[in-house]
N, C-alpha and C positions, 0 to 999 in steps of 0.2 A: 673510218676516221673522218672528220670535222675537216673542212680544209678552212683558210681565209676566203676563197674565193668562193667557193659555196656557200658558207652564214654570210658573205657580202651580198651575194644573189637573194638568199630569202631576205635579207634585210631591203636592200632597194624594194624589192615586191610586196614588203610589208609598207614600205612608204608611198608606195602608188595610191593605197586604199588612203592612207592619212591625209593625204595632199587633197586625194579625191571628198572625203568627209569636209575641210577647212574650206575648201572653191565651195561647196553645197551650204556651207552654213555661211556663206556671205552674204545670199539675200537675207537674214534675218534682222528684225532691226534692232538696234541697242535692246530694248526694251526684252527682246525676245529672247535675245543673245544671255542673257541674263537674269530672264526669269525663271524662278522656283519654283521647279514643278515636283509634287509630292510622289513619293516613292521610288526615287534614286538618289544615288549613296550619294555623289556630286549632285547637285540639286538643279544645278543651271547645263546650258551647251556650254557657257563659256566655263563651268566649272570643269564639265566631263573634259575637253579640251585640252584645256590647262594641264588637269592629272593624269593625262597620260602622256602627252608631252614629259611632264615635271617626271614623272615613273623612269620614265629612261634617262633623264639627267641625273637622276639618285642612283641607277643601279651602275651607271659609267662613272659618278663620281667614285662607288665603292669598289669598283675595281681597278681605280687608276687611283686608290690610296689618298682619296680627299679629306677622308674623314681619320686618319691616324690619327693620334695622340698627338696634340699638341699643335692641330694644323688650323691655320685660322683659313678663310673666306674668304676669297677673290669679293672686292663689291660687286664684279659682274655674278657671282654665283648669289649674292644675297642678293642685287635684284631678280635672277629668274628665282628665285624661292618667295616672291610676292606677289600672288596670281592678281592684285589691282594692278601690277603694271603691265597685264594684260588682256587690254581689257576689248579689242575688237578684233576681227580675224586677222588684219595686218602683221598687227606683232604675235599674234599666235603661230601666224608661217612663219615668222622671221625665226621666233624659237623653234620651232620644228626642224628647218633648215640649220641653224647652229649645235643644236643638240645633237641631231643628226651627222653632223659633220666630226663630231669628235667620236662617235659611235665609229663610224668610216677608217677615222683615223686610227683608233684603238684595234678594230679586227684587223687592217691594213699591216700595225705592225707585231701581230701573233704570227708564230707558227704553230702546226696542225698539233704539237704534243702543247705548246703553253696550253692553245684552247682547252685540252680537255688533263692539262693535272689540275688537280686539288692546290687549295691554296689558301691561308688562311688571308682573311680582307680585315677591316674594319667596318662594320655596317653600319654603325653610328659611333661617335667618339668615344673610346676607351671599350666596345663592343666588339668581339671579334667572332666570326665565323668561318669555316671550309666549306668553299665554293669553289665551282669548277666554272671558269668563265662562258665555255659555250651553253650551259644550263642557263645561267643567270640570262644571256644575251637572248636565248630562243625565248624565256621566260618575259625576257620585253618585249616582243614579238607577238605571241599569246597573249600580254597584256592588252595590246592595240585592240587585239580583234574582238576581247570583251567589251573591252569601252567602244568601240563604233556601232557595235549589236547595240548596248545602251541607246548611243547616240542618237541610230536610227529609229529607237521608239519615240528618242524626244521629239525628234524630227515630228515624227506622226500625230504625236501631241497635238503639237505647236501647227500645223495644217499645213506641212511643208516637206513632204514624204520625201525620202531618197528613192535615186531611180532605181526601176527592176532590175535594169542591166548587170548581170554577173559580176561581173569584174568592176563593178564599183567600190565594192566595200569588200570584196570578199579574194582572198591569195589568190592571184592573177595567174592561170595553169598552161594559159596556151600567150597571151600577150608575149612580145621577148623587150630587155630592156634594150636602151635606156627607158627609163619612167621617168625617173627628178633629176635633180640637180647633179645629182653626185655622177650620173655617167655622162652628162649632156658637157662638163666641161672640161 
């Protein structure tokens, strides 16, 4: 059985790696931050960034019923849906930390059987599908770690390699938390 406190644990430890990726791409400069480099699906750092930050505000809005029939858009939801207004590492953490913060909130208030029934969502308006929410939440988690493998080729690209150290980028096995924010306050 799934518990809260357990998908809260893999979740902090999947944001150790995030945190650690966003501090690494600060030396880059505007320039780099955003240039298009050929043969990834996001084309820039700051695109990779952006969608996969943006991947976990889309799967916690479809499980917390954003997208029903007839819902309209926070402005604060339509501005994070406009990757220009993100356009240097600053407000990339700021979104990481906010998005993250309703992820917290949302397993915070599951228990262990919501986590794992079926249920039907909406994944885009008037679109609906059965999802089991700890699938979908592990399923952002596994997304991260695709886009930071990416990231770190950009990195290499771009002549600004991440570091070998293990637990940089990679599920942190022996570290114990806190990592970020969410157990530091």
């Amino acid at each position: 059985m799934y518990t809260p406190e357990a998908l809260l644990d893999i979740m902090e430890r999947v944001q150790h790696g995030n945190k650690n990726i966003l501090e690494h791409c600060r030396r880059f400069s505007h320039d780099e931050l955003h240039r298009r480099l050929p043969g990834f699906g996001f084309p820039s750092v700051q695109g990779q960034l952006f969608h996969m930050i943006n991947a976990e505000q889309y799967w916690l809005m479809v499980l917390t019923g954003r997208f029903a029939d007839g819902e309209t858009f926070t402005e604060q939801e339509k501005y994070d849906w406009t990757i220009a207004n993100f356009s240097d590492i600053d407000a990339l953490e700021d979104y990481r930390q906010r998005v993250y913060a309703v992820t917290v909130d949302y397993i915070s208030g599951m228990t262990p059987e919501e986590l794992v029934r079926p249920r039907e969502v909406f994944c885009d308006p008037g679109v609906k599908e059965v999802q089991i929410p700890v699938h979908v939440l592990m399923r952002v988690a596994t997304h991260y770690f695709h886009h930071r493998g990416t990231l770190a080729a950009m990195c290499r690209t771009l002549e600004h390699p991440v570091p070998e150290a293990y637990a940089f980028l990679d599920y942190p096995l022996h570290e114990q938390p806190p990592f970020t924010e969410h157990q530091e306050q």
